[in-house]
N, C-alpha and C positions, 0 to 999 in steps of 0.2 A: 533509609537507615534500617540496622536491623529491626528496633524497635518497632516501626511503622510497620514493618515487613510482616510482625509475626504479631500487632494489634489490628492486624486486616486493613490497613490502610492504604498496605499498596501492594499489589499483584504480580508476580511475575510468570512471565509466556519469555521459555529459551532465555536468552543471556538476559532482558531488560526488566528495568520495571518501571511499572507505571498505574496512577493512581483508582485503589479497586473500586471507587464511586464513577470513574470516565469510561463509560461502554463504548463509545467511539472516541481513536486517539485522532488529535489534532494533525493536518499535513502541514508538515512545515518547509521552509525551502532553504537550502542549504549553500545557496550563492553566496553568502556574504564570510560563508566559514574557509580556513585556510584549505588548501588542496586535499591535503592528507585528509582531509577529516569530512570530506565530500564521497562519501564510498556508501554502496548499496550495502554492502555488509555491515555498517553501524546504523542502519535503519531497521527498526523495531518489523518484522515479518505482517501486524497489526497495521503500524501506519503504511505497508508498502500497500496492502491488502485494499486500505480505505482508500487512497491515493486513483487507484484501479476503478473505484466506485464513484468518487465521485467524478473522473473522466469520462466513465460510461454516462453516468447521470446527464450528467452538463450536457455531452453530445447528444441525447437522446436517444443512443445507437450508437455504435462506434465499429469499425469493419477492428477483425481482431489486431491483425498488423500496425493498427495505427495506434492503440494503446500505449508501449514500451517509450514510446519519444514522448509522448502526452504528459507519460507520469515523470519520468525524467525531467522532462520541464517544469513539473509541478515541486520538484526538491531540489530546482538550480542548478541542473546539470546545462550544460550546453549540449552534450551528446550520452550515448551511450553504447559502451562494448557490446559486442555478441554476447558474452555471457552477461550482462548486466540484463540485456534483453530477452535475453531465454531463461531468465531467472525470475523475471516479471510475467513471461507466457509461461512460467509452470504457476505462478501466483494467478493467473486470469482461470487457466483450467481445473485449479480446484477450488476458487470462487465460481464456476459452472456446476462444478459437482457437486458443492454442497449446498447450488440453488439460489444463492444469492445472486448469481448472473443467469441469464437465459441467452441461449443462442439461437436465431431464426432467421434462420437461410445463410446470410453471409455477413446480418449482425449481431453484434455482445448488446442486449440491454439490462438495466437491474430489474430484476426481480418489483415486481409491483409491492410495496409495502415492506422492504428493507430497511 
């Protein structure tokens, strides 16, 4: 609500908001939501980002290619478009750039201490 919005209570990044005490947002999975409403575009830019993180985590490594289905998986998709997946490899390359992922050789892993 607005109230919350402007007593600092909840934050918003781009169209969403969400709560300004939760430094990582939750992933959640979006199989059991009707079609329409299964779309990368209503996922908060934050949980695609973490999504990507703990993919890498879990694998220990991950070759970059194999991310985009992982994370997809992890919000209920059964597949995913080219562009859903090339919208996810611009979300893995500027988690490289600003450090929270590492890349060495031909793996993505997190950052030690993310």
């Amino acid at each position: 609500s607005a109230a919350a919005y402007q007593q600092k209570r909840l934050r918003q990044v781009g169209k969403f908001l969400s709560p300004a005490s939760r430094p990582r947002p939750p992933v959640r999975s979006r199989a059991n939501l009707p079609a329409v409403s299964r779309s990368l575009d209503l996922i908060a830019l934050e949980e695609i980002q973490e999504a990507i993180l703990l993919v890498v985590q879990d694998g220990l490594g991950v070759l970059p290619e194999e991310i985009p289905q992982a994370v997809g998986q992890l919000f209920g998709f059964t597949r995913l478009g080219e562009f859903q997946a090339s919208f996810i490899i611009k979300q893995i390359e500027s988690l490289l750039t600003d450090g929270r992922l590492v890349q060495s050789g031909k793996w993505v892993t997190v950052r030690p201490n993310s």
